[in-house]
C-alpha positions in Angstrom: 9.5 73.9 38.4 12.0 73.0 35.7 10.4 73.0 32.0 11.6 71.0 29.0 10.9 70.9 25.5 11.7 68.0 22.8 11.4 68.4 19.8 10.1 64.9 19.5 9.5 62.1 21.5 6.9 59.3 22.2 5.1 60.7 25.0 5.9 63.4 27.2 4.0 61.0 30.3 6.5 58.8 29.7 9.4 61.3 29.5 8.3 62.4 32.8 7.6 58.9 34.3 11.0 58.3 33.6 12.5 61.5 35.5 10.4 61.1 38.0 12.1 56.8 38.6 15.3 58.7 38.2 15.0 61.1 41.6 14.2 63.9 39.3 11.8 66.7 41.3 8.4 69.1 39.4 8.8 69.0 35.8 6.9 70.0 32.8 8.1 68.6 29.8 6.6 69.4 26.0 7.2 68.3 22.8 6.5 69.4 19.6 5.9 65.9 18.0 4.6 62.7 19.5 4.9 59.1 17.8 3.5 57.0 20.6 1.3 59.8 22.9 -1.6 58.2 24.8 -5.0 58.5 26.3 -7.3 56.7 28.8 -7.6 52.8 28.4 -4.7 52.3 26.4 -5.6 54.2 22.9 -3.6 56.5 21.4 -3.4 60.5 21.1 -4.3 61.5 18.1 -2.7 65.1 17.9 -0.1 65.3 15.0 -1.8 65.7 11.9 -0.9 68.8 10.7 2.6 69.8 12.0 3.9 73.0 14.3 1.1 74.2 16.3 -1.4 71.8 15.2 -1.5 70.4 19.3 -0.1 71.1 22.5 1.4 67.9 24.3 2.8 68.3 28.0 2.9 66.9 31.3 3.8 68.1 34.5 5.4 66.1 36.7 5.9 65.9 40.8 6.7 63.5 43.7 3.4 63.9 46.3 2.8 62.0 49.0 1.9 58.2 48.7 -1.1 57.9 50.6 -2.7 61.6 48.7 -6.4 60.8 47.3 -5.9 61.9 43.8 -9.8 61.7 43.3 -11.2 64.4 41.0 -7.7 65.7 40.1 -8.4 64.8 36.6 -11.5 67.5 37.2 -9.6 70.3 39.0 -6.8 70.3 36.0 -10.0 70.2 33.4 -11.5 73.4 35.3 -8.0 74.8 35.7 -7.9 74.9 31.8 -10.9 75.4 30.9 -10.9 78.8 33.1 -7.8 79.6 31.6 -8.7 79.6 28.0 -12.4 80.2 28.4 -12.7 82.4 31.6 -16.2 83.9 30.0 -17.6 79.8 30.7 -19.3 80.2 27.4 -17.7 77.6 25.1 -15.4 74.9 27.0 -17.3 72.3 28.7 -15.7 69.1 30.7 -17.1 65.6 30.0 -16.3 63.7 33.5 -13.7 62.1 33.8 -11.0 64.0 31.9 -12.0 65.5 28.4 -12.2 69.1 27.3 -14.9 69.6 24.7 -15.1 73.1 22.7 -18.5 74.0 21.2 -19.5 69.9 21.5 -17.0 68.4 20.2 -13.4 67.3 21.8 -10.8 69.7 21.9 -8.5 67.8 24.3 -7.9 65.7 27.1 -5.8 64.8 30.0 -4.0 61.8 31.1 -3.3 60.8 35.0 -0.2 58.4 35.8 1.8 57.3 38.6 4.7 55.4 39.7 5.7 54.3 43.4 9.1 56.3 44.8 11.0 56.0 47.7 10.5 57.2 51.4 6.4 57.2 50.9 6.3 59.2 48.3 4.5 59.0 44.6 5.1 60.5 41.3 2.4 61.8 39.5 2.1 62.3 36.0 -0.7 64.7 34.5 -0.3 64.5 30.5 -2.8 67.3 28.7 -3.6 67.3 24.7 -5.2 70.2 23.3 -6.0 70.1 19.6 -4.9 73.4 18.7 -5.5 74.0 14.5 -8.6 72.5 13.0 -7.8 69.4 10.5 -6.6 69.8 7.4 -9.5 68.4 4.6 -7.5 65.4 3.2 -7.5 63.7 7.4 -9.4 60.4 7.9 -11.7 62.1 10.4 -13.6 58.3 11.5 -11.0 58.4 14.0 -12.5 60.7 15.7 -15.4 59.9 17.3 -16.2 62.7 19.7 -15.9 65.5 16.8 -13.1 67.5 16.5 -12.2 71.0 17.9 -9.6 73.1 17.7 -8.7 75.8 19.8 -7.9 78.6 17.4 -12.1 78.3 17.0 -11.6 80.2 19.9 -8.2 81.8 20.1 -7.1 82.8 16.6 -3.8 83.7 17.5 -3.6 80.5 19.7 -0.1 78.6 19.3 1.5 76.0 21.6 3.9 78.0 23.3 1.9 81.0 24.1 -0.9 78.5 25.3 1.4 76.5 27.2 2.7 80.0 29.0 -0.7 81.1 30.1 -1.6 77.5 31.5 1.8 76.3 33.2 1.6 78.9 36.4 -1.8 78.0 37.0 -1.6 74.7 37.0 1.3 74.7 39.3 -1.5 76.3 41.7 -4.1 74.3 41.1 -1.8 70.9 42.0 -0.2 72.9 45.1 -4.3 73.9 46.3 -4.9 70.0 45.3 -2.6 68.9 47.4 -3.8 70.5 50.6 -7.4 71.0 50.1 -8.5 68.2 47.4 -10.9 68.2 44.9 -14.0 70.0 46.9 -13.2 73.5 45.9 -13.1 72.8 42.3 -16.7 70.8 42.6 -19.1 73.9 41.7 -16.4 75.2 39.2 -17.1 71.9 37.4 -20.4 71.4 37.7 -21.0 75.0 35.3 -19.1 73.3 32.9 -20.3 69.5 32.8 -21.2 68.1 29.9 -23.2 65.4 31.1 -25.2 67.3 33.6 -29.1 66.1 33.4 -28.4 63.7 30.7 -28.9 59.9 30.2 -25.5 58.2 30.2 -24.1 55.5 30.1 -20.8 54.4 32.2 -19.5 50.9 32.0 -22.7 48.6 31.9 -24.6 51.2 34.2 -27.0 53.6 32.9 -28.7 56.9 34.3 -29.3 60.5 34.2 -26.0 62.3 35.1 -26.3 64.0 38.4 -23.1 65.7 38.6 -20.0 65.1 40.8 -19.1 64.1 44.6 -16.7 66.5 46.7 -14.7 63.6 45.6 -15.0 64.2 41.8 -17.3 60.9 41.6 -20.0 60.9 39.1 -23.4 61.1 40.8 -25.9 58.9 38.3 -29.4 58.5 39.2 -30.6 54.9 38.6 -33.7 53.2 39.6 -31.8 51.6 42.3 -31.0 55.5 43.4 -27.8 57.6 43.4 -25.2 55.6 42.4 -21.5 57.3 42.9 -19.4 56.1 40.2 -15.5 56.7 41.1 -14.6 55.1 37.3 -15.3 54.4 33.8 -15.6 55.6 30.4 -18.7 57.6 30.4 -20.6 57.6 26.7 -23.6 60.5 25.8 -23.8 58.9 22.4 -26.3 56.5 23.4 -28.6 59.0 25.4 -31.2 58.7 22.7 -31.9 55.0 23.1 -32.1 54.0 26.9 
């Protein structure tokens, strides 16, 4: 798989959308500086607040094939780095469907795209963020709403490209295993990490008691109507107090 660093650039996904339009084959691209990075829904990234080393942005790109269930690949890449930088299971947790939360509060996320290609085949984009140095005391921390974490809380000596070393081989694994086998082998892996598990949550206008995931990498919320598998949706904690 080719790698490429920027120095800056608005968002690696896009970097890698855009190779992938252009014929290009597996890439991971990472920059050191994003002006225009991006999570779920639309909002943006919020990693550059304290220069070098302060985050690690990257995405690995690769054509797969069109008709590929991606379900629960957002989960397998979560495990994949949550094992890498917390193989003890003590400290990372995943918050379905694509956060990395560090001692309960977010450390990072990830970021799933695609774009049609030729001869039945589709790119896919998986952009990760990992807040790597803890805020400096002067940032406006409202805009975080899920806490902040940084992974030097765990990894002193962490940096970007040492981080970035350990995780690339094994994710190039995971996505090879993904491709083949789908998410089932990853579901147990996840559910000793989820955040959510046996908790009242809310997802979309739906509430319930997190149940865990499908083999599929669906949420599994128990209503009063019953199970109800929930294949997307931004799922929220913060109200698990009031329903």
């Amino acid at each position: 798989m080719e790698r490429r660093h920027l120095a800056e650039c608005g968002s690696t996904n896009t970097e890698a959308l855009a190779h992938l339009r252009d014929g290009g084959g597996p890439l991971l691209v990472s920059a050191s500086r994003q002006t225009a990075g991006r999570g779920r829904l639309g909002r943006a990234w919020l990693t550059d607040h304290a220069g070098d080393d302060a985050s690690l942005t990257f995405s690995v790109a690769l054509p797969m094939p069109a008709g590929l269930d991606l379900s629960g690949l957002s989960l397998a890449i979560g495990c994949t780095v949550a094992d890498v930088l917390d193989p003890a299971g003590e400290r990372i947790r995943l918050k379905w469907p694509n956060d990395l939360f560090l001692d309960g509060a977010k450390l990072g996320g990830i970021l799933i795209e695609t774009v049609p290609l030729p001869d039945q085949r589709r790119g896919v984009v998986i952009g990760i963020g990992l807040n790597l140095r803890p805020l400096p005391p002067e940032a406006d921390r409202s805009a975080f709403t899920s806490g902040h974490a940084a992974l030097q809380a765990l990894d002193p000596a962490a940096t970007a490209s040492a981080t970035l070393d350990r995780l690339a081989p094994v994710l190039r694994a995971t996505l090879a295993d993904f491709e083949t086998l789908g998410f089932a082998p990853w579901q147990a892996a996840f559910a000793r990490r989820d955040l959510a598990a046996g908790r009242r949550v809310r997802v979309g206008e739906q509430t319930g008691i997190a149940h865990g995931v499908s083999p599929r990498g669906e949420l599994l919320l128990a209503t009063t109507a019953g199970i109800l598998p929930m294949s997307g949706g931004e799922l929220s904690l913060r109200l698990e107090t009031s329903l």
